[in-house]
SESEDO-423687 format. One record per residue: x, y, z of N, C-alpha, C in turn. Coordinates in pm, whole numbers, plus 50000, padded with zeros to 5 digits. Example, Ala and Ser with C-alpha at 12.3 -4.5 7.8 and 13.67 -1.06 7.14 Angstrom:
% residues 2
513194943150780512304955050780513204967050780512854977550708513674989450714512905000350787
END
This chain:
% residues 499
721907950223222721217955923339722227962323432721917974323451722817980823582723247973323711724227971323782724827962923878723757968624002723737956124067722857965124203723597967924321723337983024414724477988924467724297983224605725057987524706724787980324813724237989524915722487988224971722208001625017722748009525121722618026125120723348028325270723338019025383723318025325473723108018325669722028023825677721178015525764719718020025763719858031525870720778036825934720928044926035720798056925927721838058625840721518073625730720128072925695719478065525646718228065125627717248073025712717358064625792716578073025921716738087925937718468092325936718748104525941717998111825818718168109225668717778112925589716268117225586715028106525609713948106525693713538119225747714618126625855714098136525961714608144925865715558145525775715748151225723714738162825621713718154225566712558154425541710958157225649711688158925721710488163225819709618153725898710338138825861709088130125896710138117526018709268111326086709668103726206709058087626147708288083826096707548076226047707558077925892707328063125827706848061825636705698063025678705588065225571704148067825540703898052525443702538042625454702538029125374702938027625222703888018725201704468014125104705878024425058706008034525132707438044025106708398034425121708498030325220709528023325299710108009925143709518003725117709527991725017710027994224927709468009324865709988018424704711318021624750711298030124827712888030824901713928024124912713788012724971714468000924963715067995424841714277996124740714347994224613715678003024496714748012024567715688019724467716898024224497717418023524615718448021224700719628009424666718697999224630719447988224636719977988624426719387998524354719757997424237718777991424142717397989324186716847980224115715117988824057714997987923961714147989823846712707987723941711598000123968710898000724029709838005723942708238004823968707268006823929706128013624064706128023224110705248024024205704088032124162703368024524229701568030224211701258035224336700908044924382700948051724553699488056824466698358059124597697048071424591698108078824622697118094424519697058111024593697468108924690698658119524777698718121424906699658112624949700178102224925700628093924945702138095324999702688106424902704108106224968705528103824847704598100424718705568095724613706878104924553706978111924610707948123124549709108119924682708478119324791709738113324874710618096724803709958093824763710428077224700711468086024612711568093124551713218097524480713808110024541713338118124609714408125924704715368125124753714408113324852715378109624977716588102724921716388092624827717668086124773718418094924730717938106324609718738114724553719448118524682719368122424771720078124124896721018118824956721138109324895722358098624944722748091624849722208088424704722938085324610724248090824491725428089324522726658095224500726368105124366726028098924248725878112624132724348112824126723828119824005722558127923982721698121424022720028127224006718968119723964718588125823883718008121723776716968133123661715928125823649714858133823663713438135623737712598140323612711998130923544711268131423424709738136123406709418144123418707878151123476707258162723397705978156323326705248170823232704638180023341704678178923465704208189723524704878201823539704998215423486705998226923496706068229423643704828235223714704168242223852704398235223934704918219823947705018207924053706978210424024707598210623923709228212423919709218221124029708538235123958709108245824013708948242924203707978238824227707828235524386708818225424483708958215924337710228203824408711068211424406711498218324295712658224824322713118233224450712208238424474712408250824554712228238624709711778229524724711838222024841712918217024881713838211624761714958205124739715818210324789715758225524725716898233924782717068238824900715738244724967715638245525105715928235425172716418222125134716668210025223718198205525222718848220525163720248221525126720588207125015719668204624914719948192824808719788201424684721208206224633721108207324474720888208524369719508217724320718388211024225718638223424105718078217323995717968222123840716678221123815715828228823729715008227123656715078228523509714648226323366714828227123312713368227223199712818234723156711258233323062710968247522993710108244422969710198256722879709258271822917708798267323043708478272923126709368287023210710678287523155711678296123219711998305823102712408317423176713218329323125714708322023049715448330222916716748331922848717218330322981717538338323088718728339423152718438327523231717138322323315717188315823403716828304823345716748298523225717388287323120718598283323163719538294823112720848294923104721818288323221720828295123359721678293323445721268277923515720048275823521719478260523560719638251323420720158254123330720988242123230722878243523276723118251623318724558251723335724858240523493723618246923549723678231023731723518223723674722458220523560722288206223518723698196523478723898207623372724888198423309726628196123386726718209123501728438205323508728408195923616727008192023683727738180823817726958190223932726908202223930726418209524052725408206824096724128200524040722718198524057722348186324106722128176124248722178164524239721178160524201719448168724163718738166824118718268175624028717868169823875717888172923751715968174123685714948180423751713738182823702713648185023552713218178423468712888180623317711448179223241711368183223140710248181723071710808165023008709878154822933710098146122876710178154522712710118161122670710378171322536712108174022512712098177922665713778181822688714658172222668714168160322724715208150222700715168144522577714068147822494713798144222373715058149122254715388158522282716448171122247717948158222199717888157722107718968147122109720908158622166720958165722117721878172522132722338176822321721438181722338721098183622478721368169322546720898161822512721048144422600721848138722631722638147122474724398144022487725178148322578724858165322554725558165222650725268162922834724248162322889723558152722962724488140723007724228129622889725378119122950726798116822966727258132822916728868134722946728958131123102727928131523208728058130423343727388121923414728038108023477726958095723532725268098723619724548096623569723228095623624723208083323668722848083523850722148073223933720848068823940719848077523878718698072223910717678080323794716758071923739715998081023650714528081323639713528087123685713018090823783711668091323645710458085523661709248091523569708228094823610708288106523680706548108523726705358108923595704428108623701703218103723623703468092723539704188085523578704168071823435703018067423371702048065123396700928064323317701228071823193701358082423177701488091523052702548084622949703208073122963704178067222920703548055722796702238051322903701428041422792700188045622687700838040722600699388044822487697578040422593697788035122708696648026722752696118035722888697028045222889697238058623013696008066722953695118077523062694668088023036694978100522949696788097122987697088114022994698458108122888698158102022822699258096522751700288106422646701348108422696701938119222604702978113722497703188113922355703718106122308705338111122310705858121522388707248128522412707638112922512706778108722577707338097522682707928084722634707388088722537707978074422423709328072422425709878083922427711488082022399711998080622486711668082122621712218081522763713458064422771712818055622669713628040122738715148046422637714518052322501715608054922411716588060822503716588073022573717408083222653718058078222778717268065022813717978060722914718908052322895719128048422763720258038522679721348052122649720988062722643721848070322607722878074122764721788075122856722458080222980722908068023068722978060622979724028044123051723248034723132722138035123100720778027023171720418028823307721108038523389720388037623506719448032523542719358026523701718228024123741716778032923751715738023923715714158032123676713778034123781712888044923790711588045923952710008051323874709218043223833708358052823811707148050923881706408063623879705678067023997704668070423917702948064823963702018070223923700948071224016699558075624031698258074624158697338066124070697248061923928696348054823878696928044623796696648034723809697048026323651696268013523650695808010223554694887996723562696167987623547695577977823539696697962423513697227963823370696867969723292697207970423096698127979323138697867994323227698858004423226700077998723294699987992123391701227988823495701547979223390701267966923324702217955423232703247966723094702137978523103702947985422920703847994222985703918000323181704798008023174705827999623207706327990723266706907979823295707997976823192707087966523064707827970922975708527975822877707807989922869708628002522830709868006822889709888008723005710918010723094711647998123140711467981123155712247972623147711977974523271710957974523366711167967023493710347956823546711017948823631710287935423602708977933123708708517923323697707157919623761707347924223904708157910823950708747920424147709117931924145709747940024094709927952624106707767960224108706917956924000705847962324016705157963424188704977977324248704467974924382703387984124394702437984624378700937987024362700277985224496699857999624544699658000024682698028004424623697277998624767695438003024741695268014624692694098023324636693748028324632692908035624711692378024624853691208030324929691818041724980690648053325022691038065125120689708063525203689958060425247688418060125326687398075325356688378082125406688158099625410687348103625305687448097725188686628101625019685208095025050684678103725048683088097525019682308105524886681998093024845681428093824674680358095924649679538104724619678008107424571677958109124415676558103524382676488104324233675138112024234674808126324213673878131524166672938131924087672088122024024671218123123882670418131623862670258139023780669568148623691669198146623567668198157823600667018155423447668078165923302668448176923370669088183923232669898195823279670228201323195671358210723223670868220523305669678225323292669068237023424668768230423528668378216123524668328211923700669828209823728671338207523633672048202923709672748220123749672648229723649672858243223693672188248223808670818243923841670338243224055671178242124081671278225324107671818220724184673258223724243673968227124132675628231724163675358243824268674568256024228674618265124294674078263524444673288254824453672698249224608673628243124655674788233824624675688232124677676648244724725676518256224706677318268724759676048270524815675118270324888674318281224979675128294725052675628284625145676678292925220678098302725138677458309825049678528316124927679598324425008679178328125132680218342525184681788331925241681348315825286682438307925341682058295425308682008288425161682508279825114683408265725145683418261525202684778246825183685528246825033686748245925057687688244525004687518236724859687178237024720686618234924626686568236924497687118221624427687578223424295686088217324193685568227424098684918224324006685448220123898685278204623837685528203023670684348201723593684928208623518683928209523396685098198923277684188195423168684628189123045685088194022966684808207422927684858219222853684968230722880685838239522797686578258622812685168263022864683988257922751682738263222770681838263422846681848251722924680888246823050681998255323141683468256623157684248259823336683328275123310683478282223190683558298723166682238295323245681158296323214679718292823223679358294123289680348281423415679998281523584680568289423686681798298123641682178302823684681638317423710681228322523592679968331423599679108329123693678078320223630677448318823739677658316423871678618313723929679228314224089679628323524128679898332924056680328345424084678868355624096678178352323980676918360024016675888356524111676238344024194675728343424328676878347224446677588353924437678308361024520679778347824564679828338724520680708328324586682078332924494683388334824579684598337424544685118327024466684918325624338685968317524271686438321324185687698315824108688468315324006688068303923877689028311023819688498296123660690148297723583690368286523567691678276123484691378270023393691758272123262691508262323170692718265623044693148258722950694318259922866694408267622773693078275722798693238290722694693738302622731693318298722855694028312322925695468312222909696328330922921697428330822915697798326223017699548320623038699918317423147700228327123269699868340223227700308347423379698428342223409697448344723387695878346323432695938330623506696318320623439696558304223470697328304023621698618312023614698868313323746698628321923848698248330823812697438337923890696568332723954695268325023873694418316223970694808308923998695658300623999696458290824074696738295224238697278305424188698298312324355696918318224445696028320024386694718325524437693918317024537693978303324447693048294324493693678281024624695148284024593696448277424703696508284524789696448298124821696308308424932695078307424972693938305924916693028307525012691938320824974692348327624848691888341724865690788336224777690848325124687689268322524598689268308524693688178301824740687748290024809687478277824689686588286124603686608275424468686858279924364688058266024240688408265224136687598262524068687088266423922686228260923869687568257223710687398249123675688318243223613687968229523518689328228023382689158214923324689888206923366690488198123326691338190623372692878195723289693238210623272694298214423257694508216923416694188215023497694808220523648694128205823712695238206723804695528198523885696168184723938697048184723802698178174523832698988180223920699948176724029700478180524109700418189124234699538193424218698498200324320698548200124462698868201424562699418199324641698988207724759697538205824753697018217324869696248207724989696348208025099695618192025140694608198325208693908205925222692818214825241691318214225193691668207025048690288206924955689388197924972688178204925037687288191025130686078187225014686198196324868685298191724815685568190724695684858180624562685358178024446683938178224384683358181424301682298183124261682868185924084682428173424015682398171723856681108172823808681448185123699680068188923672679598183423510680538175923489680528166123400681348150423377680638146123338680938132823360682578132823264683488121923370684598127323285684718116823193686008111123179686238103222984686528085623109686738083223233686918072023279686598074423424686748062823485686728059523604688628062723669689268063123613690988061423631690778078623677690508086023542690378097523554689668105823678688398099623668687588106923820688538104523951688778092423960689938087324071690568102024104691778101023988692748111124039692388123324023691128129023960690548142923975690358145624156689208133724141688638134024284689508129724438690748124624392691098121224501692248134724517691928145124441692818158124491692128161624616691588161124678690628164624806691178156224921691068161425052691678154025157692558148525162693908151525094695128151525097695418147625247694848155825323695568159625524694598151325583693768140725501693148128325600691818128425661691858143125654690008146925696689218144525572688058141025605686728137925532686728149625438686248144025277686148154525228685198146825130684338150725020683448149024944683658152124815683258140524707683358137924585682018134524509681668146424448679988144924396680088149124255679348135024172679118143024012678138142423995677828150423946676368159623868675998154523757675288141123730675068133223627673838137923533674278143923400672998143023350673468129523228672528123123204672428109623079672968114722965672918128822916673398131422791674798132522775675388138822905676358139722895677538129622848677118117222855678168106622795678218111322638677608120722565677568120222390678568133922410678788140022503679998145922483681908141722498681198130322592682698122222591682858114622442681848111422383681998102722291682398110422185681898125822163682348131722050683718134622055684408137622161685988138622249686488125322143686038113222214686538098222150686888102421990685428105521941685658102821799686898111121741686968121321723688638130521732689528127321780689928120521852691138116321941692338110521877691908098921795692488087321748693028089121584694678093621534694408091521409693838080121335693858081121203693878068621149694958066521027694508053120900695888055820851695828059520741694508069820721694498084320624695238092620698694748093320825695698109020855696978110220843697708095420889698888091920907699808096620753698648086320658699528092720523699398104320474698308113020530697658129420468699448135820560699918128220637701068139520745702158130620657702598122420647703758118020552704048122620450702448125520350703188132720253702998150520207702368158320343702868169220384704168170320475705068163320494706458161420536707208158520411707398150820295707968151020200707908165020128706638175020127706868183020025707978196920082708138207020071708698216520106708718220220192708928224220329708088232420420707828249320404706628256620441706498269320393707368276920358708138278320498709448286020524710618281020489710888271920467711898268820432713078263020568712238265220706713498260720838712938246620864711598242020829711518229320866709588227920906708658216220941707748211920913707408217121106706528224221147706438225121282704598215221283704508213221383702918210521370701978217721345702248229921402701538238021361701298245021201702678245421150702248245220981701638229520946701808219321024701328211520939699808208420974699378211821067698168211321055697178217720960697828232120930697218242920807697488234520692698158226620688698318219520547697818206420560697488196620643696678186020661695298189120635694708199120727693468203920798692948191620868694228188220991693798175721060694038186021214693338174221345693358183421449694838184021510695528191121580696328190821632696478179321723695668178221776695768167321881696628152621778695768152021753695838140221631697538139821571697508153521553699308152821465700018151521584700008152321723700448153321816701308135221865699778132821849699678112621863700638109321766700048113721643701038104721507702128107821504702618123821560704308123121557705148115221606704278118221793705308104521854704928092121813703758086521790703948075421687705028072221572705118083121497706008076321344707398074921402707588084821452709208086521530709218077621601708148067921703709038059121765708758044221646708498049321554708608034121424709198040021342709818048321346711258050221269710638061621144709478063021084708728071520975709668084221004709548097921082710268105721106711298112721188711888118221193713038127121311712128138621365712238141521486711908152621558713108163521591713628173821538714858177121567714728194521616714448202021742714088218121739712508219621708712398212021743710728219921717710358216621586710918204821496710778203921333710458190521319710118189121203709998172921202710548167421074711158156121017710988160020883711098139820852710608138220756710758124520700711558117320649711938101120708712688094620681712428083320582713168078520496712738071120349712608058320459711308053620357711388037520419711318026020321711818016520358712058005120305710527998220259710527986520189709267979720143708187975020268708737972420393708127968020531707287979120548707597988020521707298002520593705648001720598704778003420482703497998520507702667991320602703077980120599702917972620704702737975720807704187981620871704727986920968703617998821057703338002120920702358016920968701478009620987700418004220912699507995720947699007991921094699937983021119700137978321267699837989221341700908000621342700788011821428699638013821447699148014421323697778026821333696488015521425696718001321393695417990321456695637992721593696427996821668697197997021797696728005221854696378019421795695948029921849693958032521793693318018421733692148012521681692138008121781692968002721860692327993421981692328001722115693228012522091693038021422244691618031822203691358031722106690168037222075689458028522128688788016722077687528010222168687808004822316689338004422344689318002722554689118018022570688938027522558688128040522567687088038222560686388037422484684728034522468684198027622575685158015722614684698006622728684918013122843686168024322868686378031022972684748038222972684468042122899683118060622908682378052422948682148038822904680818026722975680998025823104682308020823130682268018823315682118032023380682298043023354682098055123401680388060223453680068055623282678808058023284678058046223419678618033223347677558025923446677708026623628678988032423635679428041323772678078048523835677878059023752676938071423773675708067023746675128049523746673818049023693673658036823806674678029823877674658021223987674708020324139673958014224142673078016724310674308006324426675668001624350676007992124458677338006124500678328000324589679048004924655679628014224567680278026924567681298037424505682418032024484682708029824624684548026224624684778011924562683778000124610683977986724522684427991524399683497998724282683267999424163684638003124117685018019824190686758020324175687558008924181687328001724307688707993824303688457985124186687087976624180687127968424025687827975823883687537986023939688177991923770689637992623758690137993923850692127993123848692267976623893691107967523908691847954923940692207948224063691607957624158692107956324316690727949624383691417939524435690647929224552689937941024581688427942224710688167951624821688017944924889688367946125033688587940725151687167942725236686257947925185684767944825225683527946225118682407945325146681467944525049680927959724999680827967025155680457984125139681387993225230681498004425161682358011625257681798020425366680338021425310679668025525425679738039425456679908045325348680378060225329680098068525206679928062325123678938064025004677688066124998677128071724882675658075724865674988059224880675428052024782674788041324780674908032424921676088031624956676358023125091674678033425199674588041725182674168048325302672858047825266671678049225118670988040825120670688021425165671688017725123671478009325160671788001325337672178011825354672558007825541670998012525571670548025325533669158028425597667938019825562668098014525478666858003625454666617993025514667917987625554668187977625658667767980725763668377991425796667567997725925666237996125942665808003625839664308008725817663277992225856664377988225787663457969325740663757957325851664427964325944665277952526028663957945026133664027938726193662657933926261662767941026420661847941626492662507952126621662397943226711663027947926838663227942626971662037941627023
END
């Protein structure tokens, strides 16, 4: 375990602080801070809005060599970055998101010492060659946003994160910080120990926002819930600030049309689009010039507009974890803002068809082992994408099983290639296991789309139901701000006996 350092004087702190623009923490900064200051292996769970990107800044700010800052968000680097630097602090980016030249020149800060903070893809560090040279130079602190994406038991689980504990054995174990806005109790115990940090180090701040108020819409079918969306724009010429999700390329296209053909200014995001059209509506809908996004859940990790007073899901999404951090992109800046889904009953058989695809199994596993033994087309090496034409399995799927086999030893990931490693008599087995592992995150899914569902079909409190689902006490019975709380305050009323 890394030695623990002895933290600045709380006087730099403070300085550092204004440094950052702020006179006051914001709840639970102060604790993460402390922490990671002192050298020691951190886990923080902060809500949206919260402030979590200051929890490794500010240190990077006063901690003697690097930080490298582990994050699948491209559009959130590019912003830290550019904050960093305006705050006269040092910064690199590095993804694949950049130009030959401006590669060149934000890998050259990275690597000679010039950069005190090091933004990466988890792909990049994957790069064994690159890592190397990486740990030619001491790293202080190593940084995982979105950690959730780390556990097979995460939403957004990416299997590049897998290798993150490997890379940090490479870069001399630095001390951990990882930072997420959602994690149930399964996610916080698997990111923990993946990354090796211990129970006290876990600091899991509420979830409540009180500002969020939750409505659940029920509907009969897709043309009453297509009304209804559009009656929520009456006022089309000036709108509130407003992100639409849809489930599907096909439902955002759909609605977005239709919002447009009632005259309301919006944009649409989703992962088909090229990346200039993707940012384009991005910069559109952050300025102010479209009022509403209509969108999947390819937009809006990192997001950072505190303006957005409304969240409106026009399909039911795959969990309760998920709606959380969709919906709690809204009221960032503390004012009241509104979170409404548009429930029709059928819609859960589209999450479920999502489910059924998701998950290899341990046909697919061996249909990709022994399209890795044979030749590859070309002759430079096995990409996923040839191997899917030669499986006829989904991408997604080869996606899971790569970082699967590679972190049980089955193959190497080396440039964009993959290729297979001989295994011993265990090896079966071995796979076996794997594959029951990712059998069981298949049915805690199933159980996730249930609590979702029974979310959108229950008459008691909104916010209770959230906090039960991540595990968190609630500190009252109703919040009194909800659809349901507000039926049920008026009946009381209605029913109370009079003076």
């Amino acid at each position: 375990m890394p030695a623990r350092r002895r933290p600045p004087a709380e006087k730099l702190v403070q300085q550092q602080l204004r440094r950052f623009g702020l006179r006051v923490w914001r709840p639970g900064q102060k604790d993460v801070v402390d922490r990671v200051l002192r050298g020691l292996g951190t886990l923080a769970v902060m809500p949206t809005g919260a402030g979590k990107s200051l929890c490794y800044q500010l240190p990077a700010a006063l901690l003697p060599e690097r930080t490298v800052v582990v994050s699948p968000l491209i559009a959130l680097m590019k912003d830290q970055c550019e904050r960093l630097q305006a705050l006269g602090i040092p910064s690199a980016q590095v993804h694949s998101g950049l130009d030959a030249a401006t590669t060149a020149e934000q890998e050259r800060a990275a690597l000679d010492g010039s950069a005190r903070v090091v933004l990466l893809t988890p792909e990049r560090l994957a790069d064994d060659d690159w890592l190397d040279r990486l740990a030619e130079r001491p790293t202080d602190l190593l940084v995982v946003d979105e950690a959730h994406c780390i556990s097979a038991w995460g939403h957004d689980f990416r299997p590049a994160f897998l290798r993150i504990g490997q890379a940090r054995e490479r870069l001399g174990r630095p001390p951990v910080l990882a930072l997420t806005a959602t994690a149930s109790a399964e996610v916080v115990e698997d990111v923990a120990r993946l990354l090796d940090i211990p129970a006290a180090g876990c600091l899991v701040g509420g979830s409540f926002r009180p500002n969020l108020h939750y409505r659940v819409e029920p509907l009969v079918d897709e043309e009453d819930k297509r009304r209804r969306l559009l009656a929520l724009f009456e006022d089309a010429a000036d709108p509130p600030s407003t992100i639409v999700y849809t489930a599907t390329v096909r439902a955002a296209e759909s609605v977005h049309e239709a919002l447009l053909g009632t005259g309301v200014a919006s944009t649409l995001y989703h992962g088909r689009l090229r990346a200039a059209a993707r940012h384009e509506a991005q910069d559109r809908f952050m300025r102010g010039q479209a009022r509403v996004m209509v969108a999947t859940n390819a937009f809006g990790l990192g997001i950072d507009k505190p303006d957005i007073r409304r969240i409106v899901h026009y399909q039911v999404p795959a969990g309760l974890d998920v709606y959380y951090q969709e919906s709690g992109r809204a009221g960032r800046d503390g004012e009241r803002a509104d979170c409404t889904l548009l429930f029709v009953a059928g819609d859960r058989s589209l999450q479920q068809f999502f489910l059924n695809g998701r998950y290899p199994s341990e046909a697919d596993a061996q249909a990709l082992m022994e399209a890795l033994r044979a030749p590859p087309p070309d002759g430079a090496g096995w990409t996923l994408e040839a191997l899917k034409q030669r499986t006829r399995r989904p991408l997604t799927k080869l996606k899971v099983l790569a970082g699967l086999l590679a972190g049980e030893g089955w193959l190497a990931q080396e440039d964009g290639t993959l290729r297979a490693i001989a295994q011993g008599p265990e090896a079966a087995r071995t796979l076996a296991e794997a594959i029951a592992h990712y059998e069981s995150k298949a049915g805690q899914d199933r159980r996730r789309l249930e609590q979702m569902v029974d979310y959108a079909q229950s008459g008691r409190c909104r916010w209770r139901l959230i906090l039960e689902a991540f595990d968190e006490p609630a500190a009252f019975e109703r919040c009194h701000a909800c659809d349901s709380c507000e039926r049920m305050d008026a009946h009381e009323r209605e029913t109370a006996p009079r003076a």
